[in-house]
Phi, psi and omega in degrees: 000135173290115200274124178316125174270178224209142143216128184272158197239145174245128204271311191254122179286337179324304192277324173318304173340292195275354168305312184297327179306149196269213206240303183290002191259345133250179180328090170351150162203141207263158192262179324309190177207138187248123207205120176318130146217129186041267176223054161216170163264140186249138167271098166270122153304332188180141172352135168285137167259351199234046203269129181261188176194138179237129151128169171304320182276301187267025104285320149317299190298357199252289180339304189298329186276026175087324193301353183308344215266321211299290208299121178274341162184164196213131138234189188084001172257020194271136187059039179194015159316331196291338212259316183323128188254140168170169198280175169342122183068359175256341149293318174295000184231015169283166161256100191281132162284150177288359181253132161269021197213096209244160163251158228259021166250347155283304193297305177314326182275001142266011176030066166274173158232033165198134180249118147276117141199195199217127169276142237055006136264045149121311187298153178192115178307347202262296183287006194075003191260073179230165182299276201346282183316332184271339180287342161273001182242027174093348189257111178266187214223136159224133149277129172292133198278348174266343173260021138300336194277003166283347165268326185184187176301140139240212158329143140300165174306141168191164173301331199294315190311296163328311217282331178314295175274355156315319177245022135287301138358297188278339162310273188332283199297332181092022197195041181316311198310283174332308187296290180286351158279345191276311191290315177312288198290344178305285152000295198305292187308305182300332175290334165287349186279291166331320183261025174228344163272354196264013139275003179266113182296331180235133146332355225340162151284104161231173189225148167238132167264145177216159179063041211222038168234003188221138172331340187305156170271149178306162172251142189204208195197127183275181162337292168298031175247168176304306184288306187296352188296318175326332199274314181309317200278326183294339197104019179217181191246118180276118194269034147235050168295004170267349179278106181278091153171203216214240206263126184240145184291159166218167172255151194296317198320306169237053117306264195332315213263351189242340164059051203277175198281324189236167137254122170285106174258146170254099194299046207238255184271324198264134190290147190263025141275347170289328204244001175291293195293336206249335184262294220278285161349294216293142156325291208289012187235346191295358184259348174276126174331315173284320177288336177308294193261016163033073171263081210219161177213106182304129159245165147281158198276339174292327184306315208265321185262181178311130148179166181310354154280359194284329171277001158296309165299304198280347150286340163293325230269291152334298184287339187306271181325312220216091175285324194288341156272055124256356189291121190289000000 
């Protein structure tokens, strides 16, 4: 498959750092190995040797964790390359599929022998692309551990849900050492971040917008999302925090009617000056407190949803909501 070209910028060195590390270079770790996935336990004997991962967030995370050499395909990234970070040529060296919506007969004609995706990150009942089905056909499986809750009950949101499946990965993969140094400096950074928001007395009002470029209604986020924890953790109030559940349609009426103070726009195939513009533009929106005073904080769809960018995002997030704990 022809790969979309790409040219990439590496934002972190930490991880860049660890891209570059080979695959054998770290500490073995022995198999099997036993690891929640959603709400069972899954067993590996041994490394996935043939591993796809569908979608954007969770192939940064497969990047990040060194694993790109590993991967026999990736879909759900089409037309949203340019945001994947990683060194030279390696992205542009992925194997792609051509559907960002792939089925589970597409998925079988790469012939992997492992799928990372999440449901609303590529498993779907309508298309047949589910774990159950792909475990009949030879294939295991790990689910991003925050779109279980499209299934059941799960946790509330917290970084341990990332952290879960970052070191599970690393379990699966053999490269525990590697999972848990990453998870470590994560920790590190977000505790510094908590202990400067847990001196600020105000909140901002924030919205996270997606789809936010046509009359149609947005796409936004309940509780149970990334983002909003990201908001939370930041020092702000996600103003549909009363919906127990993770990205949800909203109506512009109330948006509007919830007023928030900042918007989180989303920089994912439709550019977030298109959907800028489209907020500054609308009537029914001129009144809200973030388009007046044209408050707005760009992520990336890896920023926003689970992968190893989100504290990058959630340290942008912060200094955005709150300049004055940084003021020397």
């Amino acid at each position: 498959m022809t790969p979309v070209p790409f040219r990439p910028i590496v934002r972190s060195a930490l991880l860049a750092a660890g891209l570059a590390l080979p695959f054998a270079s770290a500490q073995a770790q022995s198999h099997p190995v036993e690891v929640a996935n959603c709400f069972e336990t899954a067993r590996f004997d041994a490394p996935p040797k043939r591993p796809m991962v569908h979608d954007v967030n969770m192939t940064q995370t497969m990047l990040d964790l060194g694993l790109a050499d590993r991967l026999v395909a990736v879909s759900g990234i089409a037309g949203a390359e340019r945001h994947l970070i990683a060194p030279p040529g390696v992205v542009a060296a992925l194997p792609q599929l051509p559907d960002r919506a792939p089925t589970l007969e597409a998925v079988l004609a790469a012939d992997p022998d492992f799928l990372f995706a999440g449901w609303s990150y590529g498993f779907n009942e309508a298309r047949g692309l589910t774990s159950a089905r792909l475990a009949e056909m030879g294939v295991a499986t790990y689910t991003l551990r925050e779109s279980c809750i499209r299934i059941g009950p799960r946790e509330p949101i917290g970084m341990e849900t990332l952290y879960a499946d970052l070191l599970a990965l690393g379990r699966i993969f053999g490269i525990a050492d590697r999972a848990e140094a990453m998870v470590a400096d994560f920790r590190r950074r977000v505790a510094a971040v908590t202990r400067l928001t847990g001196t600020t007395a105000q909140r901002p009002r924030v919205m996270y917008c997606d789809d936010c470029h046509t009359d149609d209604a947005p796409l936004s986020v309940g509780r149970e999302g990334m983002t909003s924890l990201l908001m939370d953790l930041a020092g702000g109030r996600n103003i549909f925090d009363d919906i127990a559940d993770s990205y949800v349609r909203v109506s512009w009426e109330e948006m509007a009617r919830r007023d928030p103070q900042w918007i989180i726009v989303s920089d994912h195939r439709i550019p977030a000056e298109a959907a800028i513009r489209y907020l500054l533009s609308a009537p029914q929106l001129a009144d809200v407190e973030a388009v007046r005073k044209r408050q707005f904080i760009v992520l990336t769809y890896a920023e926003q949803t689970p992968s190893t960018r989100n504290v990058d995002a959630l340290e942008r997030i912060v200094r955005t909501l709150h300049p004055e704990l940084f003021t020397p």
